[in-house]
C-alpha positions in Angstrom: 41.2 151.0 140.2 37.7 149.9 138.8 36.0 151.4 136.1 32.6 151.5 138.0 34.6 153.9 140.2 35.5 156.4 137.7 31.7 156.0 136.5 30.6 157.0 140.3 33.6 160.0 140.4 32.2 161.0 136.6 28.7 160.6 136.3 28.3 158.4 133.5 29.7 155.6 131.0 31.2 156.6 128.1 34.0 156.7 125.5 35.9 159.6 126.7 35.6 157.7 130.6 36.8 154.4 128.5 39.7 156.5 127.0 41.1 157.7 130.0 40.8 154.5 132.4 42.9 153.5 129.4 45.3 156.3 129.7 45.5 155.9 133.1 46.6 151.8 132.8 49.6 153.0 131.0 50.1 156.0 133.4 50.0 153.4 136.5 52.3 150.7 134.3 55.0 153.5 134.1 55.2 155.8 137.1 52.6 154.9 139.7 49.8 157.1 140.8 50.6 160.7 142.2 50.1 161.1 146.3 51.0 164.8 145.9 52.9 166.7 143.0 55.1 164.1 141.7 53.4 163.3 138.5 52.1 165.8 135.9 49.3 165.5 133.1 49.3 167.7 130.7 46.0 167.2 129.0 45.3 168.3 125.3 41.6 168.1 125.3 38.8 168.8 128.0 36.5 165.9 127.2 35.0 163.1 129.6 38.6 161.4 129.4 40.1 164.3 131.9 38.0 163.1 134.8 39.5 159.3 134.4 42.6 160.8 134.0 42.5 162.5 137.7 41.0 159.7 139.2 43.7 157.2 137.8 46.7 159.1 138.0 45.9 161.4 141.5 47.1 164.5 139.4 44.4 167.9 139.6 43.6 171.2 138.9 43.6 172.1 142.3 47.7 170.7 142.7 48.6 172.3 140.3 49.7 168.8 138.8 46.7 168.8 136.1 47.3 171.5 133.0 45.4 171.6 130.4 45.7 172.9 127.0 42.9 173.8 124.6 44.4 171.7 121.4 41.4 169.5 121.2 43.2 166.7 120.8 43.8 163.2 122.6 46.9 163.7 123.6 48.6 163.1 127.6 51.8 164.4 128.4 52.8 162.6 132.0 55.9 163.6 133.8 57.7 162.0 136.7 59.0 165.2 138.6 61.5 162.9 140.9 62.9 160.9 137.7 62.4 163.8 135.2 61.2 161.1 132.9 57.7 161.9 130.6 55.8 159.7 128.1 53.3 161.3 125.8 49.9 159.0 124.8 48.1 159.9 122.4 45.0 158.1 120.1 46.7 156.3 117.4 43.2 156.5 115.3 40.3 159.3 115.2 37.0 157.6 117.5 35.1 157.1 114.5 37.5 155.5 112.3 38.1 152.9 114.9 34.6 152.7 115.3 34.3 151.9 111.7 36.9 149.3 111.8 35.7 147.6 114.6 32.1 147.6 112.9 30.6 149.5 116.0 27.9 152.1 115.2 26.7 152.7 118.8 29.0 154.5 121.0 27.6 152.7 124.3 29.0 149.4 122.4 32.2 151.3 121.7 32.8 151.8 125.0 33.0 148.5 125.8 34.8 147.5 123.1 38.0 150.4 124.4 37.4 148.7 127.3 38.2 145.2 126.4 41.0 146.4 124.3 44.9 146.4 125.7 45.8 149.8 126.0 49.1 149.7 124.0 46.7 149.1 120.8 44.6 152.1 121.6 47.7 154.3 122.3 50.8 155.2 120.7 53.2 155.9 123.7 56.5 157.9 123.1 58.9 159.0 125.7 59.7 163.0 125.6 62.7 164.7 126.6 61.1 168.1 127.2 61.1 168.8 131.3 58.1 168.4 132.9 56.4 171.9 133.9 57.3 173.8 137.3 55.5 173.2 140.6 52.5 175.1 141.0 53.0 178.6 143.0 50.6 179.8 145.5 49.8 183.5 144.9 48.9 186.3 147.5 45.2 187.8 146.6 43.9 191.3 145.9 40.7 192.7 146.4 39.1 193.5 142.8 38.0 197.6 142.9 34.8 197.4 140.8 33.1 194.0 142.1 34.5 193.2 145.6 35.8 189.7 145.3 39.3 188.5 145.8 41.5 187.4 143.1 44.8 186.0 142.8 47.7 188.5 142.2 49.2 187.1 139.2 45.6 187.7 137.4 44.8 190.9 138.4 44.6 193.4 135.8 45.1 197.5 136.0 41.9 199.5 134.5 42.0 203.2 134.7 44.9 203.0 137.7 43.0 200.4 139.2 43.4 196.8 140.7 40.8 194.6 138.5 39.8 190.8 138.1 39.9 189.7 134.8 36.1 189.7 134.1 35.7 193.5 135.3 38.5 194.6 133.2 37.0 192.5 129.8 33.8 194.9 131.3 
């Protein structure tokens, strides 16, 4: 995959793009990239890095194969479903302390720099033994009784003995 095409899928050039493409080289090196549900990322952060991340590996939201969790860090958890095997990557330095040993003060230069730089020195990679995270479920849908709209069983909430979507009953 080329870097100008995760720049198309994304929008723009940055760090966080640069990050993931990096991610993603050590996510191809070990398992490949997903055609369906077979690998899972479990992202830590929601920065620019995610959309690299789909593009490289194949895992998204919308498979079910993409979770995120709101740690704020940079940290990927990818599992192999088949082989049950995971590695977790995550920054072996904060951004601007790497910045300021590289001697980089503009961040379009840093993103070059991650570029040019093997992954493996970006990246401490560990295997995990946890197992990876159940297959997403597809949910029947129920029709919200104060605004109309459909929404997935599993989120529907009861107000006052009645079926509700999660922003009606938060009111």
């Amino acid at each position: 995959m080329d870097y100008e095409d995760i720049v198309g899928f994304h929008g723009h050039s940055c760090a966080g793009t640069a990050i993931g493409y990096k991610v993603g080289e050590i996510v191809a090196e070990r398992f490949g990239r997903s055609e369906d549900e077979e690998i899972v990322a479990v992202v830590e952060n929601d920065s620019c890095s995610i959309d690299a991340i789909q593009f490289m590996t194949g895992c998204t939201f919308g498979k079910g194969n993409l979770i995120f969790r709101d740690y704020g860090k940079h940290v990927y958890t990818f599992f192999n479903r088949k082989t049950g095997h995971g590695i977790r990557v995550s920054l072996k330095k904060p951004m601007n302390q790497l910045m300021k040993e590289l001697g980089v003060t503009d961040r379009a230069e840093m993103t070059g720099k991650i570029l040019e730089m093997d992954p493996h020195e970006l990246f401490e990679v560990r295997n995990v033994s946890e197992k990876p995270p159940e297959e997403a479920r597809i949910y029947g849908s129920v029709i919200c009784a104060e605004c109309g709209e459909p929404v997935s069983e599993h989120r529907a909430r009861i107000k006052n003995g009645r079926i509700v979507c999660i922003p009606c009953f938060k009111g």
